[in-house]
C-alpha positions in Angstrom: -7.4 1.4 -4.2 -8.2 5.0 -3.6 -11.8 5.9 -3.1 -13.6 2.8 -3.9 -17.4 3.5 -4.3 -18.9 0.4 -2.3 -22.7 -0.6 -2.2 -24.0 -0.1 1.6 -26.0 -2.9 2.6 -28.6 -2.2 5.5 -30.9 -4.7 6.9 -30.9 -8.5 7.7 -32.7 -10.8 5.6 -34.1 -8.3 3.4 -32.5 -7.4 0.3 -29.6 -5.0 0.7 -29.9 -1.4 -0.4 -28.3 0.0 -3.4 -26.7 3.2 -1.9 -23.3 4.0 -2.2 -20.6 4.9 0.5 -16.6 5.5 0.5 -13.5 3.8 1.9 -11.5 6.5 2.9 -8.1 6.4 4.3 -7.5 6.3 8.5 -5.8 9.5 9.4 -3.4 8.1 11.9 -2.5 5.7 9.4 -2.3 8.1 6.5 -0.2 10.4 9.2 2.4 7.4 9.7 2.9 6.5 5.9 3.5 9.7 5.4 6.5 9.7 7.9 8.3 6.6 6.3 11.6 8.5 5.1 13.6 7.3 1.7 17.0 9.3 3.4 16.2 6.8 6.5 15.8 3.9 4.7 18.8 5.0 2.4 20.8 5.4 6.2 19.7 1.7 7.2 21.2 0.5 3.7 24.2 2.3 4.0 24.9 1.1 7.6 24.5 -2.7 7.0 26.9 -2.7 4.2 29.1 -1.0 5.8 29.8 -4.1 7.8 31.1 -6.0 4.7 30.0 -8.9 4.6 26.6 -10.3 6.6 27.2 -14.1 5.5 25.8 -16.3 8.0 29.2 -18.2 8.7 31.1 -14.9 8.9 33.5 -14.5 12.2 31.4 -13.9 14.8 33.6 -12.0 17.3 34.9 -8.9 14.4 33.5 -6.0 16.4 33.3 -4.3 13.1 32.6 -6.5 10.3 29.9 -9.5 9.9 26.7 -10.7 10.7 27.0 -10.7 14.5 28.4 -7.0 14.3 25.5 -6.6 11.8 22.8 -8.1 14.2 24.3 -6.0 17.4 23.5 -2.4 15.4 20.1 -3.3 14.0 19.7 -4.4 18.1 20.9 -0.9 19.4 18.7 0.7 16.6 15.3 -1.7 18.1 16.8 -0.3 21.5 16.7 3.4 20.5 13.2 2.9 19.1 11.9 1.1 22.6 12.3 5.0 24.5 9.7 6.6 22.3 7.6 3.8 22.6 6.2 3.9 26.4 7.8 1.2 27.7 5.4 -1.0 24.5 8.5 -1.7 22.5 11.1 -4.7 23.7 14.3 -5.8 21.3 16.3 -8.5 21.8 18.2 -11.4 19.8 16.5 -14.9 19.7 19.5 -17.1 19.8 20.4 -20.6 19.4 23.2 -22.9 18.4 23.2 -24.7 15.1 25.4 -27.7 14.1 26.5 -28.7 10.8 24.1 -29.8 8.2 26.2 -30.9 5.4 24.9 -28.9 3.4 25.0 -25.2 3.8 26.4 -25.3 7.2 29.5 -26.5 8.0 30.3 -25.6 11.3 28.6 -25.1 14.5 27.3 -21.9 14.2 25.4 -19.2 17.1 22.1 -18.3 15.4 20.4 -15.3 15.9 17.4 -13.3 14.9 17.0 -9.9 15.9 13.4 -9.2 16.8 11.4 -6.1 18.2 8.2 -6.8 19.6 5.6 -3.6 19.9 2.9 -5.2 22.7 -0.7 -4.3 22.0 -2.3 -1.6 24.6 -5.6 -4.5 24.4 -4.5 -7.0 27.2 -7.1 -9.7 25.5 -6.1 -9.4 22.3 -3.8 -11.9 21.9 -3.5 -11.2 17.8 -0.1 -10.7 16.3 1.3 -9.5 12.7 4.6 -9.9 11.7 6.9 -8.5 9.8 10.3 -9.7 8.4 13.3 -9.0 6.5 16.7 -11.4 6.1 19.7 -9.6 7.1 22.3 -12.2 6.1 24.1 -11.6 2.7 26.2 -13.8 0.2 27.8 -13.9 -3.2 28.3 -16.3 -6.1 29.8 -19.1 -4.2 27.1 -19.2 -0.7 30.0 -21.0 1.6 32.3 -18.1 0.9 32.2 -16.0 4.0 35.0 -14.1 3.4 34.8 -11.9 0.6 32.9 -8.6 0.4 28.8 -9.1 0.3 27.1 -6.2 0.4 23.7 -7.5 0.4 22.3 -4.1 -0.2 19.0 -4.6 -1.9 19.4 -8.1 -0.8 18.2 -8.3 1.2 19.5 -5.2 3.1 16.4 -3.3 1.2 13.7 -5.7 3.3 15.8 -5.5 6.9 16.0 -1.8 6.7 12.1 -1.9 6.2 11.6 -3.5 9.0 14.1 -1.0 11.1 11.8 2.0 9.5 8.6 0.4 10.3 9.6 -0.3 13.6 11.4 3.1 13.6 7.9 5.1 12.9 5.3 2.2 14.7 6.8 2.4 17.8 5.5 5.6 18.7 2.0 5.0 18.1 0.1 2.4 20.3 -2.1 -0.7 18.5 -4.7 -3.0 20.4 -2.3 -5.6 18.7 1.3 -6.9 18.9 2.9 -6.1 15.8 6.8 -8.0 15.8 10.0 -6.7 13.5 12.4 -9.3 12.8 15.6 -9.1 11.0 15.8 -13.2 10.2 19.4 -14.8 9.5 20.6 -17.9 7.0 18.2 -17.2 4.8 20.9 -18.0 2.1 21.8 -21.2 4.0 18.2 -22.9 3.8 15.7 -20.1 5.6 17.1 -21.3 9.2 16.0 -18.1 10.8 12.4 -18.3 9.9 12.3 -22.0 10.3 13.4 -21.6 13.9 10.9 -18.7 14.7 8.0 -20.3 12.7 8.7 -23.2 14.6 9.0 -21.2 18.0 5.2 -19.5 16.9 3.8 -23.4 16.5 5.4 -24.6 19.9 4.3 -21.5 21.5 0.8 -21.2 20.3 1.0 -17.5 18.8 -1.9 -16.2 17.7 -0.5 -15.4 14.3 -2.6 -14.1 11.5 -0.8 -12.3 9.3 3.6 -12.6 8.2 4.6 -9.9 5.5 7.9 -11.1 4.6 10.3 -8.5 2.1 13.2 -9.8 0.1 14.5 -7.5 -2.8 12.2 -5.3 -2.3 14.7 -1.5 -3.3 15.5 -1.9 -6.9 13.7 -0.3 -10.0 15.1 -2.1 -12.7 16.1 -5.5 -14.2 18.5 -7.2 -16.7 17.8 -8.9 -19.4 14.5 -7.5 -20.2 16.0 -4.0 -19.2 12.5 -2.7 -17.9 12.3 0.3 -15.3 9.5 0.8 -13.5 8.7 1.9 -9.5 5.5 1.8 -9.6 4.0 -1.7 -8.9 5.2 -4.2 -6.9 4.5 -8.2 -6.4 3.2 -10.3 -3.8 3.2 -13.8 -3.8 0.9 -15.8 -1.9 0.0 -19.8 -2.3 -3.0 -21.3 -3.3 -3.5 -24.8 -1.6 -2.2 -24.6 1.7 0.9 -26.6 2.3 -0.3 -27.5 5.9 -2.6 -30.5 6.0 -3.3 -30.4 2.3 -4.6 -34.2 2.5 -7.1 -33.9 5.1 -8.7 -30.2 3.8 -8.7 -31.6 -0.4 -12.3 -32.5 0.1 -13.5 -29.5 1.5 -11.3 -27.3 -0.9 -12.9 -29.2 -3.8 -16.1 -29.1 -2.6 -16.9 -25.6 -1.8 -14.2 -24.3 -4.9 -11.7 -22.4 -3.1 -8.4 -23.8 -4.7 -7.8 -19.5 -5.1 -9.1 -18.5 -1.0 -6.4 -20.0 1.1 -5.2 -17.8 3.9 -2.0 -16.4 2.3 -3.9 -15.8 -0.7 -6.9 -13.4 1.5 -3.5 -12.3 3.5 -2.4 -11.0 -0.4 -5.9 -9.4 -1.4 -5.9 -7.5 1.7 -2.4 -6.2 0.8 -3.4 -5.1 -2.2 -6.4 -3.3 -1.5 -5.3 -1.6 1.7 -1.5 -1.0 0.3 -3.5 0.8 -2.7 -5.6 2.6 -0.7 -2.7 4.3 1.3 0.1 4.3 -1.2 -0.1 6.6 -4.2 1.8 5.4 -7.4 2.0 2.0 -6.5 0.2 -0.9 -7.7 0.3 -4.7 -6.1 0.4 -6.7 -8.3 -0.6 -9.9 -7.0 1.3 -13.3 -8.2 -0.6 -16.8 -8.0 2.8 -18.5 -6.7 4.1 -18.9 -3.2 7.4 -17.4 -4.5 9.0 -17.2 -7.8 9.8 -20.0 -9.9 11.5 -23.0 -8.2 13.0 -20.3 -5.8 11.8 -20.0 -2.4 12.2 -17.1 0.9 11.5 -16.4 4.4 7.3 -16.8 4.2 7.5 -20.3 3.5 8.3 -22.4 7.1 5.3 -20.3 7.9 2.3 -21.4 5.4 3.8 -24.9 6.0 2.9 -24.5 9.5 -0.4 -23.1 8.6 0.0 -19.3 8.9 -1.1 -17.2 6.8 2.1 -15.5 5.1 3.1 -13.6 1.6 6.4 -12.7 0.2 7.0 -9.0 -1.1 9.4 -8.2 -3.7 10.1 -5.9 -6.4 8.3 -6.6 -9.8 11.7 -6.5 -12.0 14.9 -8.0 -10.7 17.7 -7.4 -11.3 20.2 -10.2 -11.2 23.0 -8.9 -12.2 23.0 -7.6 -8.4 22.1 -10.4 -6.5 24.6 -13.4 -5.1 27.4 -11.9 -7.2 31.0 -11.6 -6.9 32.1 -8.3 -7.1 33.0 -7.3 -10.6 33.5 -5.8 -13.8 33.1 -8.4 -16.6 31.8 -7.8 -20.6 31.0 -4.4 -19.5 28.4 -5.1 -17.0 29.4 -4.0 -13.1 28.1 -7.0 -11.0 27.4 -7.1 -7.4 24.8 -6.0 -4.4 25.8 -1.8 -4.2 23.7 0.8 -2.3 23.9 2.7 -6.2 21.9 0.6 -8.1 18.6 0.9 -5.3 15.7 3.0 -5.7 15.2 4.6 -2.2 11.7 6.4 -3.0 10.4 2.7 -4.0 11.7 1.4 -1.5 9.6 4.0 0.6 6.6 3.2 -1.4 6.7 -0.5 -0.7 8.0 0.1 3.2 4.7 2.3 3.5 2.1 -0.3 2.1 3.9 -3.0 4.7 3.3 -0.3 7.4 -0.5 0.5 6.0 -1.1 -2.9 6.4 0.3 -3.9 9.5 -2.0 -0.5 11.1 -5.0 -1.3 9.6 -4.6 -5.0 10.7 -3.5 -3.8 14.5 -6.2 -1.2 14.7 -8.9 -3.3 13.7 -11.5 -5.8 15.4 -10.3 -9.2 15.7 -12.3 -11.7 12.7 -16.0 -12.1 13.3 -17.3 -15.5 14.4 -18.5 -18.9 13.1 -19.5 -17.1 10.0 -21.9 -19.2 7.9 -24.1 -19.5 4.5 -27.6 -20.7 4.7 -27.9 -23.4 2.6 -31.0 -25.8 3.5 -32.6 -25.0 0.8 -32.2 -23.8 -3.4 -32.4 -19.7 -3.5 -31.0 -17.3 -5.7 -30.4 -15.3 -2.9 -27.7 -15.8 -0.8 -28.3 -15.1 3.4 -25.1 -15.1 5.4 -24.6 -15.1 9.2 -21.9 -14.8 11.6 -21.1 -13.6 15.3 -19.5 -10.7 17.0 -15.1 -11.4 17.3 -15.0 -13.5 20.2 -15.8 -12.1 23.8 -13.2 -9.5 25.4 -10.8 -9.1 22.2 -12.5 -5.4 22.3 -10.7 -4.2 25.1 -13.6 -1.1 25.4 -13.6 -0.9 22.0 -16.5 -0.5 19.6 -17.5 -2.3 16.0 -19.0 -0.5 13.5 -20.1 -2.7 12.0 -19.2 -5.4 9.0 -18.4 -5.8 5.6 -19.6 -8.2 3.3 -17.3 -8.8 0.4 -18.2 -10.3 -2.7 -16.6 -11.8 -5.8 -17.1 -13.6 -9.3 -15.6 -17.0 -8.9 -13.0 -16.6 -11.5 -12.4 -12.8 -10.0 -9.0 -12.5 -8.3 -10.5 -9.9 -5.8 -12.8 -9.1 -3.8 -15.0 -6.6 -6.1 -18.3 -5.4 -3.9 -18.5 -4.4 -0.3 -21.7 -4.4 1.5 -22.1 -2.8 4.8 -24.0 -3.7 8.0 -24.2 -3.0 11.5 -26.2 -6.6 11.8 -25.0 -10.1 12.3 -26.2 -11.0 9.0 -27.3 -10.0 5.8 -29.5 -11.2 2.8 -28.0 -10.3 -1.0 -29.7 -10.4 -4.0 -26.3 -12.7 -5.9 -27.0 -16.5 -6.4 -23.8 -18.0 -3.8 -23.4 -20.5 -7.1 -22.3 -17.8 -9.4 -20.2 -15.4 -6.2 -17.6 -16.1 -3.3 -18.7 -14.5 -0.2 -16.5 -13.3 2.8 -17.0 -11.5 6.1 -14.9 -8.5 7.9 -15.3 -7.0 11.5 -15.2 -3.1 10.8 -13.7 -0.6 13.7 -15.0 2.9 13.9 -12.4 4.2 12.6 -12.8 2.1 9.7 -9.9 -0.9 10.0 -10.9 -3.9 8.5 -10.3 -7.5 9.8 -8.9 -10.0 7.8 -11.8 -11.5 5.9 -13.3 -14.9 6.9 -15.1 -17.0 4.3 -18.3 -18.5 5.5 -18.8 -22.4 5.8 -22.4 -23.9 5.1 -24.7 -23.5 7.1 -27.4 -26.9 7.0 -29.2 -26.8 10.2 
């Protein structure tokens, strides 16, 4: 979204004024999306495949070819990127052994994700935003871990996002820790990201945001034979898949089957990818992933984080867990030729808009609430300042209150304050309401729906 004209709200308790102000885009953000680099990413593509194959079962002691070899390079890259980072940046490989599942593992197997962690400058801001990609490739037959895999686009297209974003990050210091992983089995049952969404539960991370890319370098699809770089999808769920039983009531009660974490998570993407991003629209897709198909986001929302998936809107699947061949005419298989590197810049920059605006801005506001003692037509919302120290010297501007139709999939209206609270002339039975701490610079929070207030 590029200039959105948004109704300034001024006051508390009175009726909001109708005047009009502008989102505009952060320089320092705009600066860094400018520096993502489709020869750079096209680099980081090249040099994964070069490896042969990155199957998670492939021999892990060939200096030159497999995962382990793969996972040691995208470590010395993390490493490179830590000197221009002030000592913020720290890379190393979270490992751990894995035994045989009977299933898609059939031997014990070292596990490793590779994982560059940028601290936040903001000692009591304990927020952190994620971002991931799979490096481990396959082809027809997932066992095989011989034969060539190239994995470019998949999901070579997503890791080497991550190894730009961390690439052009690094330099710039957030008030929050921002992590690039390169996840592995995500072909063998998403072993990688259960193990560090497991690792973020047993650990307690303060985890509000996972942008997870698969497939996310390729223009075109078969079948349908469409072309198009300028839109890509994000899928996000709808009913959590954390503690679904015991939040049902409430869900059904208050109507927000469509206003589950990863599905505000998704929104924000949109709006803020739009904003930064020219020629690209996210489209967003009311499905956790594609149909009966799943990815790297999911051990997250079913630990309740908030997490999306990102991936191209056409695939192509002629290019995806394919032998490599010729057959009827049609080349099959995962080559660095048949990827799109200036969309894959495009969607590399709206991951990186995101993740800046997220790390630059004040934590969520507080204990935000909607009055509802009593039968107005109005609707009166109020909430606290983020909580106590997360500011680290740092100053609000103030908030924005977003608003919605119910059957609206985003948020349409945004009503400024510098107040903690604010009285709108919309009937909270006919609109969705939502909350955002603003920065100076104008970062957003992550939105936080109110909850009734009856005292």
């Amino acid at each position: 979204m590029k200039n959105v004209f948004l109704p300034l709200a001024l006051g508390l308790i009175s009726f909001a004024a109708q005047s009009q102000t502008t989102v505009v885009r952060d320089p320092v953000i705009a600066q860094l999306v400018g520096e993502v680099s489709a020869d750079s990413l096209r680099s980081h593509v090249t040099n994964l495949v070069s490896f042969g194959t990155r199957h998670t079962l492939s021999n892990p002691n060939d200096p030159k070819r497999g995962l382990a070899a793969a996972q040691k390079w995208v470590l010395r890259k993390f490493q490179q990127y830590a000197r221009q980072s002030g000592g913020r940046l720290t890379a190393q490989i979270d490992s751990w052994t894995l035994q045989p599942d009977g299933k898609r593992v059939d031997q014990v197997t070292q596990m490793g994700n590779v994982m560059a962690t940028l601290k936040g400058t903001d000692p009591a801001d304990d927020r952190i935003f994620l971002v991931s990609g799979h490096i481990d490739s396959r082809v027809t037959d997932v066992m095989n871990r011989t034969a060539d895999a190239p994995g470019a686009n998949d999901d070579g297209s997503g890791t080497a996002a991550v190894i730009e974003l961390c690439r052009v990050m690094s330099k710039v210091p957030f008030p929050a820790t921002i992590i690039f992983v390169a996840v592995s089995g995500e072909e063998q049952g998403l072993l990688g990201a259960n193990h560090l969404a497991q690792r973020a539960k047993d650990e307690k991370w303060n985890l509000e945001a996972l942008l997870n890319n698969d497939i996310i370098g390729s223009n075109n699809s078969s079948d349908t034979k469409i072309t198009d770089n300028t839109r890509v999808r994000v899928f996000s769920e709808g009913l959590p898949g954390y503690q679904t039983d015991s939040v049902a009531a409430t869900i059904r009660q208050y109507g927000l089957e469509n206003d589950g974490k990863a599905r505000q998570l998704a929104r924000y993407t949109k709006e803020v990818g739009e904003r930064y991003v020219d020629q690209l629209e996210v489209v967003m897709v009311y499905r956790n992933d594609r149909y009966l198909r799943g990815g790297d986001h999911t051990p997250f929302v079913t630990r309740g984080f908030p997490a999306v998936r990102i991936t191209e809107m056409n695939e192509n699947f002629a290019h995806q867990h394919q032998d490599l061949r010729t057959q009827d005419g049609v080349e099959y298989g995962d080559y660095v030729k048949f990827m799109d590197f200036d969309y894959l810049r495009k969607n590399t920059a709206m991951n990186l808009s995101v993740l800046a605006n997220l790390a630059k801005a004040p934590a969520m506001p507080q204990n935000v609430t909607v009055e509802a003692r009593s039968l107005t037509n109005a609707t009166t919302l109020f909430w606290q300042a983020p909580k106590a120290g997360s500011l680290g010297g740092r100053k609000i501007k103030g908030y924005y209150v977003l608003m919605r139709e119910t059957h609206w999939p985003f948020w349409q209206k945004k009503f400024f304050t510098d107040k903690l609270g604010l009285t709108l002339p919309y009937s909270k039975d006919n609109y969705f309401f939502a909350v955002q701490a603003v920065s100076e610079e104008g970062n957003e929070s992550l939105p936080v729906l109110p909850r009734p207030g009856l005292r």
